[in-house]
N, C-alpha and C positions, 0 to 999 in steps of 0.2 A: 834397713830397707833391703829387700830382696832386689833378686837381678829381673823381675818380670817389671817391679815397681821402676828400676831404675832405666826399662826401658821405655817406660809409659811419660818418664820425665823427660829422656830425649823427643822423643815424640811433639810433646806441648812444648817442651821449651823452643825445640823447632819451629813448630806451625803459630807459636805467639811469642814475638821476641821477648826474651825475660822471664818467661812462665814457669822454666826448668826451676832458675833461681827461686821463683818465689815460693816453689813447689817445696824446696828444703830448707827452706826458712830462712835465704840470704837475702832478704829488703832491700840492702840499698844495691848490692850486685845487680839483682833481678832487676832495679830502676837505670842504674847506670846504663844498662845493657839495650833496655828499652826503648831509653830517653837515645843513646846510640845510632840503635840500627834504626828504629825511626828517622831519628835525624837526617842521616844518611841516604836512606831509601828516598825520604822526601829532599831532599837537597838533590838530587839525581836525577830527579821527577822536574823539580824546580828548572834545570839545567838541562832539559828537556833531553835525557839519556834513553839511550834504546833500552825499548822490553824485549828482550830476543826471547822466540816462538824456539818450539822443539822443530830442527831443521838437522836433517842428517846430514848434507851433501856439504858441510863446511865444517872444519873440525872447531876452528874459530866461533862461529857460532852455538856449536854445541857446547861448547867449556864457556862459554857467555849463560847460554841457560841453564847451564846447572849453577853457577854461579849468583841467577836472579833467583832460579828456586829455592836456592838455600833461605833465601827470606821468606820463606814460608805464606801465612798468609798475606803481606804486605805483595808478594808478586801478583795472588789471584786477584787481589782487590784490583788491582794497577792495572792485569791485564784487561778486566771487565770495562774499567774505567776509561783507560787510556785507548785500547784496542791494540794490534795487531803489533805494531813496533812502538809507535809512541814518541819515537826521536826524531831527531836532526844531526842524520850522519854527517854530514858535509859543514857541519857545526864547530869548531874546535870548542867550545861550550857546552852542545852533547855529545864532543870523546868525555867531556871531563863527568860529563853527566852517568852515560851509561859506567866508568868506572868506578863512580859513587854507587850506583844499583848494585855492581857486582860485589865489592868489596863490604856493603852492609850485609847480602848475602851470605857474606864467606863468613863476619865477625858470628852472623846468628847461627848460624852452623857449630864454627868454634865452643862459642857461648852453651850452645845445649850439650856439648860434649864434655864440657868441661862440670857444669850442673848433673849430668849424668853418675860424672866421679865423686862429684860432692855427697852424690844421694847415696853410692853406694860406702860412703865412708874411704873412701882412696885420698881424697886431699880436704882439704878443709874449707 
């Protein structure tokens, strides 16, 4: 797999959790990963976690939303769905919430990066 292929896989594996995987032919990774950041996302969501907006004036909030963007489509859906933040800061429920958004984020990120390597023959 070339390096333009292998950046078409980070790409989808980002914007659809597990896509990278299924891209190279890892089924049950690509599912794991899925069934994961899914999980996660919606447990977050469950837990009524902030969607943090693009906000420049707090550095806090900007490392929250690249943190939710990392999950790719599962953020846009949320944002349309949910709106504008979506939580309950004042929540000890949605602290644990929004850290479930973030941290499925970060796993779908990882995940495509790591599917990146697989595609390009770097790991297995």
């Amino acid at each position: 797999m070339g390096a333009v292929a292998g950046w078409w896989v980070l790409a989808l594996g980002w914007f659809f959790p597990g896509m990278g995987y299924f891209l190279t032919g890892k089924w049950l990774r690509g599912a794991l990963v899925f069934v994961s950041v899914v999980g996660m996302f919606g447990l977050g969501l469950a837990l009524r976690g902030e969607i943090y907006g693009f906000n420049t004036r707090n550095i806090l909030d900007m490392l929250g939303w690249v943190g939710d963007v990392c999950a790719g489509a599962l953020y846009l859906i949320a944002r349309l769905l949910v709106g504008v933040t979506g939580g309950n800061p004042y929540s000890v429920m949605g602290d644990y919430g929004t850290k479930f958004l973030i941290a499925a984020g970060l796993l779908n990120l990882l995940a495509a990066a790591d599917a990146r390597d697989v595609g390009l023959g770097r790991k297995l």
